[in-house]
C-alpha positions in Angstrom: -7.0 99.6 -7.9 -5.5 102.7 -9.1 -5.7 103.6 -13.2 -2.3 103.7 -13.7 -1.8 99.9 -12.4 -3.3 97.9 -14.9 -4.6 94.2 -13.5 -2.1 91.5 -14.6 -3.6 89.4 -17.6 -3.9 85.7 -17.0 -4.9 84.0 -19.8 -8.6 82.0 -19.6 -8.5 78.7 -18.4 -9.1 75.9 -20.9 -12.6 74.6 -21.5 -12.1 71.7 -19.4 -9.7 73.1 -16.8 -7.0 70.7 -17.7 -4.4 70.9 -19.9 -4.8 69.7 -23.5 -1.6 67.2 -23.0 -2.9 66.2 -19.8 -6.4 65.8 -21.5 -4.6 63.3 -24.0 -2.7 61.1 -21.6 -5.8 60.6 -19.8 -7.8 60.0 -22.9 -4.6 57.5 -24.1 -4.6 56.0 -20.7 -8.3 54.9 -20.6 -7.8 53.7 -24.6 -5.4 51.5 -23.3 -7.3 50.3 -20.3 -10.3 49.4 -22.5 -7.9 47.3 -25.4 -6.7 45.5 -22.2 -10.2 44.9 -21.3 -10.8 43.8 -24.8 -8.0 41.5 -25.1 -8.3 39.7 -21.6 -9.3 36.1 -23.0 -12.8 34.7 -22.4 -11.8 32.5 -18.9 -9.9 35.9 -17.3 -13.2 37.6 -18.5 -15.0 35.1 -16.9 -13.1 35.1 -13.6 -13.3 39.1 -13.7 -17.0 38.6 -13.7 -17.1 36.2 -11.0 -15.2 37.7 -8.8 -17.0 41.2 -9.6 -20.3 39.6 -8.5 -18.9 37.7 -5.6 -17.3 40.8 -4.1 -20.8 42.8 -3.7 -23.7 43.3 -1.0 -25.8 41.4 -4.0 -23.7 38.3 -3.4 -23.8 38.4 0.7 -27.3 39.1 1.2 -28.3 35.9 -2.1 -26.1 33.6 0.4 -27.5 35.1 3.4 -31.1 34.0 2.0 -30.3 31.0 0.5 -28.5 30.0 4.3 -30.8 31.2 6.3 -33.4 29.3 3.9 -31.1 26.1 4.0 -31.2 26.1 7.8 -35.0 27.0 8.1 -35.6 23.7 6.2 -33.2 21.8 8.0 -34.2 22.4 11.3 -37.9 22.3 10.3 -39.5 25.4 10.4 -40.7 25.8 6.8 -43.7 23.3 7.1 -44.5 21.1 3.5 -40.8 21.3 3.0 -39.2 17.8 4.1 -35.6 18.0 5.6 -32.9 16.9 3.2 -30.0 18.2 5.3 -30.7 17.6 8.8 -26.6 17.5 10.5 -26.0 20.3 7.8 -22.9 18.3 6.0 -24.1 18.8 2.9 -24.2 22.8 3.6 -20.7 23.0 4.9 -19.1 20.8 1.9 -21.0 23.1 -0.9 -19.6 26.2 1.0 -15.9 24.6 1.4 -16.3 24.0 -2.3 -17.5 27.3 -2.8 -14.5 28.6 -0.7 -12.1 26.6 -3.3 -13.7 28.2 -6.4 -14.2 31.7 -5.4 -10.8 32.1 -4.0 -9.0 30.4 -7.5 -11.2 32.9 -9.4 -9.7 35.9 -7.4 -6.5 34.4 -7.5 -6.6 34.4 -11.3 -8.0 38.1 -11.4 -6.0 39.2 -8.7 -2.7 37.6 -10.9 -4.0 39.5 -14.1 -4.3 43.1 -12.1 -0.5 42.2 -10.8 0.3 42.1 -14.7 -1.1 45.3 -15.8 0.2 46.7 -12.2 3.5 45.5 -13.3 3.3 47.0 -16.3 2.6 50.0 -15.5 5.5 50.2 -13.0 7.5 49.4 -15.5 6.1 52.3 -17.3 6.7 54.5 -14.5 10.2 54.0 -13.7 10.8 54.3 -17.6 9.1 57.7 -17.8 11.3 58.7 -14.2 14.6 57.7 -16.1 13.8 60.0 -18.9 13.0 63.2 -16.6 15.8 62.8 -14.6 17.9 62.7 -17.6 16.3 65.5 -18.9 16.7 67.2 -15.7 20.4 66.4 -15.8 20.8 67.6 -19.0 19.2 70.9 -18.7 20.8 71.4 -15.2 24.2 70.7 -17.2 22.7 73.7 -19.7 21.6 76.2 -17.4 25.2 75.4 -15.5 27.5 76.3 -18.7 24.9 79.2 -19.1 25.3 80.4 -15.5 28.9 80.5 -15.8 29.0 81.9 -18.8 27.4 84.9 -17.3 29.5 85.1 -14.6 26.6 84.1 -11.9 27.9 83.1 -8.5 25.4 80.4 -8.3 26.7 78.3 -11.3 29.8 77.5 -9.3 27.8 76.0 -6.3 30.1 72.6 -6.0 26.8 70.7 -5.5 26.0 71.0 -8.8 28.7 69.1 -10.2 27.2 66.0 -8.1 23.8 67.2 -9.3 24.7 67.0 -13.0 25.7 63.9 -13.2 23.4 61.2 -14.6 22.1 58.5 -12.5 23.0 55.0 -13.0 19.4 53.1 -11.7 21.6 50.1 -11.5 24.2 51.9 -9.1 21.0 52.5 -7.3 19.6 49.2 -7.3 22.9 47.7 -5.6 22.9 50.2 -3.4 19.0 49.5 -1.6 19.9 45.7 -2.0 23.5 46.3 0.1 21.4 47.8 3.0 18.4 45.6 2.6 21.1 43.0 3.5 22.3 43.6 7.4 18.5 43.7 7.9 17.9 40.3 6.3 20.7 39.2 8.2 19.2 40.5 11.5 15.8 38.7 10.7 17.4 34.9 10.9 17.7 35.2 6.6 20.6 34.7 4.3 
């Protein structure tokens, strides 16, 4: 580098290497996660757990043991150990039982993540609104500013179209008109 070029100054990143306002939505987004956590109710805390435990290796290789045990017995290889389940009916009802109760506990947890995941959609497509109206309005700004100034650009004719605001319901009708042909392609009404 030559002395009389002096090396552009970029200001030192922040301790963390995030943003501080990024820093709090995350720190505000994991409060919120943990209050939802806190106010789940004691059966939805229950099913959480359940279906927590029933979804790891721990779980697969306890039934694999207690099968593999089952059937050892049955079929008489554990000597001392009489056979109490000889046609194996009794296995297969306690798994089909088992079946019924582990699916309705990750139905119920599965129903509680499609609330918060609802939510937070919800959420999204609020904060979306806002920035595009924001956007619209600054775009309208920096219009009347390039205009103002006399720059070529601020009469580009697409950015009448561009400035005005979005109507999400306009939007709305619009996918659900061309969902429809498609529906009506398929055999629905």
């Amino acid at each position: 580098m030559t002395p009389d070029r002096a090396a552009p100054t970029v200001p030192p990143p922040e301790p963390s290497g995030l943003a501080s306002v990024l820093e709090r939505n995350i720190r505000a987004l994991e409060d919120r996660r943990r209050r939802e956590e806190q106010q789940a109710g004691r059966d939805e805390k229950l099913a959480a757990a359940i279906t927590r435990f029933t979804g790891s290796m721990a779980f697969v290789w306890l039934h694999l043991a207690l099968v593999a045990l089952w059937v050892a017995v049955n079929v008489g290889v554990v000597p001392g150990l009489p056979r109490f389940d000889p046609t194996f009916v009794i296995l297969a009802t306690v798994a089909s039982v088992e079946a019924i109760f582990l699916s309705t506990f990750v139905l119920i947890s599965q129903n509680r993540q499609a609330a918060i995941a609802e939510r937070r959609a919800e959420l999204d497509l609020q904060i979306s609104l806002l920035a595009e109206h924001e956007i619209t309005r600054t775009l309208s700004l920096v219009s009347a500013m390039a205009q103002k100034l006399g720059v070529e650009e601020g009469a580009d004719p697409e950015l009448h179209e561009l400035k005005q605001n979005v109507a999400p319901e306009a939007v709305l009708d619009e996918l659900e008109a061309e969902d429809k042909p498609s529906d009506r392609k398929r055999g629905r009404s």
